[in-house]
Legacy VTK file of the C-alpha trace (Angstrom):
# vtk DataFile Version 3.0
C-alpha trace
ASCII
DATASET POLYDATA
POINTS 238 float
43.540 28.447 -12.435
45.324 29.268 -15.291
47.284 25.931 -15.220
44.342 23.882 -15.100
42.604 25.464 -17.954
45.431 25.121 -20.369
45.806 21.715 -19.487
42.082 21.344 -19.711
42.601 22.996 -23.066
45.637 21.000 -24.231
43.142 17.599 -23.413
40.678 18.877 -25.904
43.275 19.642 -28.487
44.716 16.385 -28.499
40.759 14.567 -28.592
40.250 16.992 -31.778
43.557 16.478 -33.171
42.831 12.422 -32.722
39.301 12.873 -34.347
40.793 14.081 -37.136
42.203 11.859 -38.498
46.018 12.961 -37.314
47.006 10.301 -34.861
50.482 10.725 -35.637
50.225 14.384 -34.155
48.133 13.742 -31.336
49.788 10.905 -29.825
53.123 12.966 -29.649
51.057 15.900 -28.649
49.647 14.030 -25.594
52.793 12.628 -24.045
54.569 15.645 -24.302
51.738 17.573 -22.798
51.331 14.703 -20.055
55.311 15.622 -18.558
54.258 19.270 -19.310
51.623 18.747 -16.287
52.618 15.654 -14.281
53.856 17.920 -11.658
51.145 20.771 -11.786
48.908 20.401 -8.816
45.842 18.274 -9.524
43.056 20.779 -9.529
39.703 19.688 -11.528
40.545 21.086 -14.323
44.123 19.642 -14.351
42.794 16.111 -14.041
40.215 16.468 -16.562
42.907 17.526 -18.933
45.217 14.701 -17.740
42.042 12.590 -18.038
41.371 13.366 -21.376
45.424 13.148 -22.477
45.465 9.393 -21.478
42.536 8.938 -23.420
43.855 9.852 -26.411
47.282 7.585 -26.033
44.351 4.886 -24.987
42.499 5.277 -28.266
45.892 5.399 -30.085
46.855 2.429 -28.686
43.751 0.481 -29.664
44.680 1.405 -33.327
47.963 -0.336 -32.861
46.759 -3.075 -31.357
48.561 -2.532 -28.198
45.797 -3.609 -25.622
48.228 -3.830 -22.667
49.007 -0.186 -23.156
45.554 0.765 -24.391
44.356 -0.812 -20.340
46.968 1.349 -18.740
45.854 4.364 -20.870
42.595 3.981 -20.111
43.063 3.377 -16.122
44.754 6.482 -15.903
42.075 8.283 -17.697
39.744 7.052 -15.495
41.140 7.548 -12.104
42.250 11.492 -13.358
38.613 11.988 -14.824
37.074 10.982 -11.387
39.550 13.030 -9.442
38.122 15.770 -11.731
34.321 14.679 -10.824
33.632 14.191 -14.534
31.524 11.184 -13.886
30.659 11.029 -17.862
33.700 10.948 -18.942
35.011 8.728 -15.957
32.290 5.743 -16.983
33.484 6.330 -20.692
36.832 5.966 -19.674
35.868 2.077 -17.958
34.069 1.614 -21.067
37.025 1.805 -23.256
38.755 -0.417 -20.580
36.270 -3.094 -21.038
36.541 -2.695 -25.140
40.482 -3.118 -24.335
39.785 -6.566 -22.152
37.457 -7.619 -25.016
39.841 -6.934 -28.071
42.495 -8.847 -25.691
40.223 -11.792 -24.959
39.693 -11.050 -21.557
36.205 -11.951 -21.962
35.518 -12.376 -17.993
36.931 -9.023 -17.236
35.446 -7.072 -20.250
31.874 -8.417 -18.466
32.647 -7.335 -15.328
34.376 -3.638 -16.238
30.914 -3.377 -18.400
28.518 -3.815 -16.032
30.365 -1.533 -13.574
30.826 0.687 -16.336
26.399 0.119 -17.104
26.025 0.629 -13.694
28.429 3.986 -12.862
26.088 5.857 -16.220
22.634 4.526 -14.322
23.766 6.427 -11.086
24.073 9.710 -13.445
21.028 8.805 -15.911
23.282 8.728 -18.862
20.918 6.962 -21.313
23.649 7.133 -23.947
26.518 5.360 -21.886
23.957 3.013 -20.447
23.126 1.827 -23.902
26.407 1.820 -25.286
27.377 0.012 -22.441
24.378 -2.756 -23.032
25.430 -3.268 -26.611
29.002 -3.965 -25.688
27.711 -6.158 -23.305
25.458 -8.298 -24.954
28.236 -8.648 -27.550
30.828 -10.024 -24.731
28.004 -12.492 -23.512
27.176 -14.095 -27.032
31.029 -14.480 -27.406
30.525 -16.504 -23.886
27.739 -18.479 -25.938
25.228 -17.066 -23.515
22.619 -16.140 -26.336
19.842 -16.253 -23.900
21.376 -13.217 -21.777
22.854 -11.328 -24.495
19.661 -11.231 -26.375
18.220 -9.598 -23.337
20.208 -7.107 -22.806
21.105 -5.698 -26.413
16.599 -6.049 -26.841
16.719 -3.682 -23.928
19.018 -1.762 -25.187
17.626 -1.499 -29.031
14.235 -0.253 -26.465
16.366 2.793 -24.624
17.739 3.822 -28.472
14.922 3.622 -29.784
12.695 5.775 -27.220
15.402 9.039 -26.617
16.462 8.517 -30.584
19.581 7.296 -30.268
20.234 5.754 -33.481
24.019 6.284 -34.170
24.777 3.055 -32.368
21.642 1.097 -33.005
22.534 -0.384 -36.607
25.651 -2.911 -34.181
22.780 -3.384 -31.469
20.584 -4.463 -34.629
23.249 -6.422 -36.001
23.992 -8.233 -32.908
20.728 -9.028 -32.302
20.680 -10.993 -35.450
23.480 -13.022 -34.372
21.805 -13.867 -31.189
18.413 -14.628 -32.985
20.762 -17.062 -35.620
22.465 -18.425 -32.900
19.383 -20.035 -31.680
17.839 -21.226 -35.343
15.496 -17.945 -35.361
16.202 -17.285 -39.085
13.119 -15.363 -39.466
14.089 -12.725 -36.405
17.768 -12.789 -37.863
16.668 -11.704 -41.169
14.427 -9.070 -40.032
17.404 -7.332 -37.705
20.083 -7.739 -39.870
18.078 -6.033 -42.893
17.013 -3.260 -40.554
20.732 -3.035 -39.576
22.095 -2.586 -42.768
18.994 0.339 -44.149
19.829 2.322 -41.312
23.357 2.071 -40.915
23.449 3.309 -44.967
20.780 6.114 -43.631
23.224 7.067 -41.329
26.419 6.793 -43.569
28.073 4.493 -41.702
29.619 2.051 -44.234
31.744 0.421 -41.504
28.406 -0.827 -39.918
26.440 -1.447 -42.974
28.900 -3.579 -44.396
28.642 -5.759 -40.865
25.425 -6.012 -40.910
25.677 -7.021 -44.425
27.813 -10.013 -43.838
25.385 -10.946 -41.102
22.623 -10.722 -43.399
24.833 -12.949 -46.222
25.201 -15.935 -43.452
21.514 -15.415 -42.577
20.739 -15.774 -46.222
23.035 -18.672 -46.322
21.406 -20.295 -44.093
17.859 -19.659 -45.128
19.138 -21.390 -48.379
19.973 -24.365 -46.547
17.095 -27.239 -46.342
18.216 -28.738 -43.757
17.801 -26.084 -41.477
14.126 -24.939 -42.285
12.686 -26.772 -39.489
15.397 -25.012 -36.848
13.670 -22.427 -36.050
12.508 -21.622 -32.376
10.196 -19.040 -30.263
12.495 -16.122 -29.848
11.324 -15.415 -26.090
10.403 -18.542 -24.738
LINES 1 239
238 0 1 2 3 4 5 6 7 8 9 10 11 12 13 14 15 16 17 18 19 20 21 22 23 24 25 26 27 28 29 30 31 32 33 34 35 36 37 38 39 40 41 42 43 44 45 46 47 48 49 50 51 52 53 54 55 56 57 58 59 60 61 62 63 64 65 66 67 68 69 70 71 72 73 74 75 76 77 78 79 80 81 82 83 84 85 86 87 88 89 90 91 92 93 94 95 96 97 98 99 100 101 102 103 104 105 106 107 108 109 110 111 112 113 114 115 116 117 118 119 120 121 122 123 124 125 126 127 128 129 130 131 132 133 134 135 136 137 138 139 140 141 142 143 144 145 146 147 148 149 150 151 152 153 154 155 156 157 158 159 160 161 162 163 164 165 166 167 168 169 170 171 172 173 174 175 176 177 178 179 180 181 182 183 184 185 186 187 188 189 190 191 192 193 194 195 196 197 198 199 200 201 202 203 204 205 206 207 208 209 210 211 212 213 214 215 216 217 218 219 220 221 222 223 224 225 226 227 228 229 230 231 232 233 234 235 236 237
């Protein structure tokens, strides 16, 4: 027991360590903690702590753009964090492995892992993951140039935020709903996301999303401007 809740410990430590701000400690931190317990017996709380380890070399490995290592990371994470029966932090774990297909262009397997991972935070009525899991989603689906489906799926998601108040994430959903909308000539529907984006992503403090959904709301502009696309505009749900 003791084992298991130092390594269970140690896993936290290196999440807080990552969160702030002090990659450069964590990462170290987690591999040397990772052969501290590779031969401990894998109890629940050993797994979750070797679950939450790989997670942090994932992460770290997104930041260096090292998406073949960030995959492996995240695999690992997942399989230990299901051997642990954390079933929240197992889905999360997919999640990040579908982020780490999209940022390597794997755009068939980032669908797939985020369904399954959609699917896995259904079975545990996770509104949060299922959400997050939408967004991502419905952004891997317009890169497909499947407007049509993503546009479903991040509206249903912008529904779910907006009913349990989960508005951390909703200023992307917002966003990318304005790039679905201005993907099919809806200027008018464009507009009106991408300015709600950008108010509530500066309510939140979120300058990283504010200044996206700026940009989006620049190119809708851009195109408002544009004459020859005034008579472009089509039924948003037909």
């Amino acid at each position: 027991a003791g084992v298991g809740l130092a390594a269970l410990a140690t896993g936290r430590s290196a999440l807080v360590l990552l969160r702030a701000g002090r990659a450069d400690e964590a990462g170290p931190f987690a591999r040397e903690a990772l052969l501290r317990y590779a031969s401990a017996d894998q109890t629940t709380d050993v797994a979750n702590g070797l679950g939450r380890l790989h997670t942090v070399l994932g992460h770290i490995a997104v930041r260096n753009d090292d998406v073949e290592a960030a995959w492996m990371a995240y695999t690992a994470a997942r399989d230990h964090l299901r051997r642990g029966n954390d079933a929240v932090g197992a889905a999360m774990a997919q999640l990040s492995m579908g982020n780490a297909a999209f940022r390597g262009g794997d755009l068939g397997r980032a669908e797939a892992i985020y369904r399954e991972a959609m699917e896995a935070f259904r079975v545990i009525d996770y509104v949060h993951g299922i959400t997050v899991a939408r967004t991502n989603l419905g952004n891997v689906l317009l890169d497909q140039g499947d407007s049509v489906a993503a546009l479903a799926e991040l509206t249903a998601a912008e529904q779910a935020m907006r009913e349990r108040s989960l508005l951390d994430n909703l200023p992307e959903t917002l966003r990318l709903i304005a790039l679905c909308n201005l993907e099919r000539g809806n200027l008018r529907g464009a507009a009106d996301k991408a300015r709600e984006a950008v108010a509530l992503a500066r309510q939140l403090g979120n300058a990283a999303m504010e200044k996206a959904a700026a940009d989006v709301a620049d190119e809708v502009a851009a195109r408002e401007a544009d004459p020859s696309l005034i008579d472009t505009v089509i039924d948003p749900n037909p």
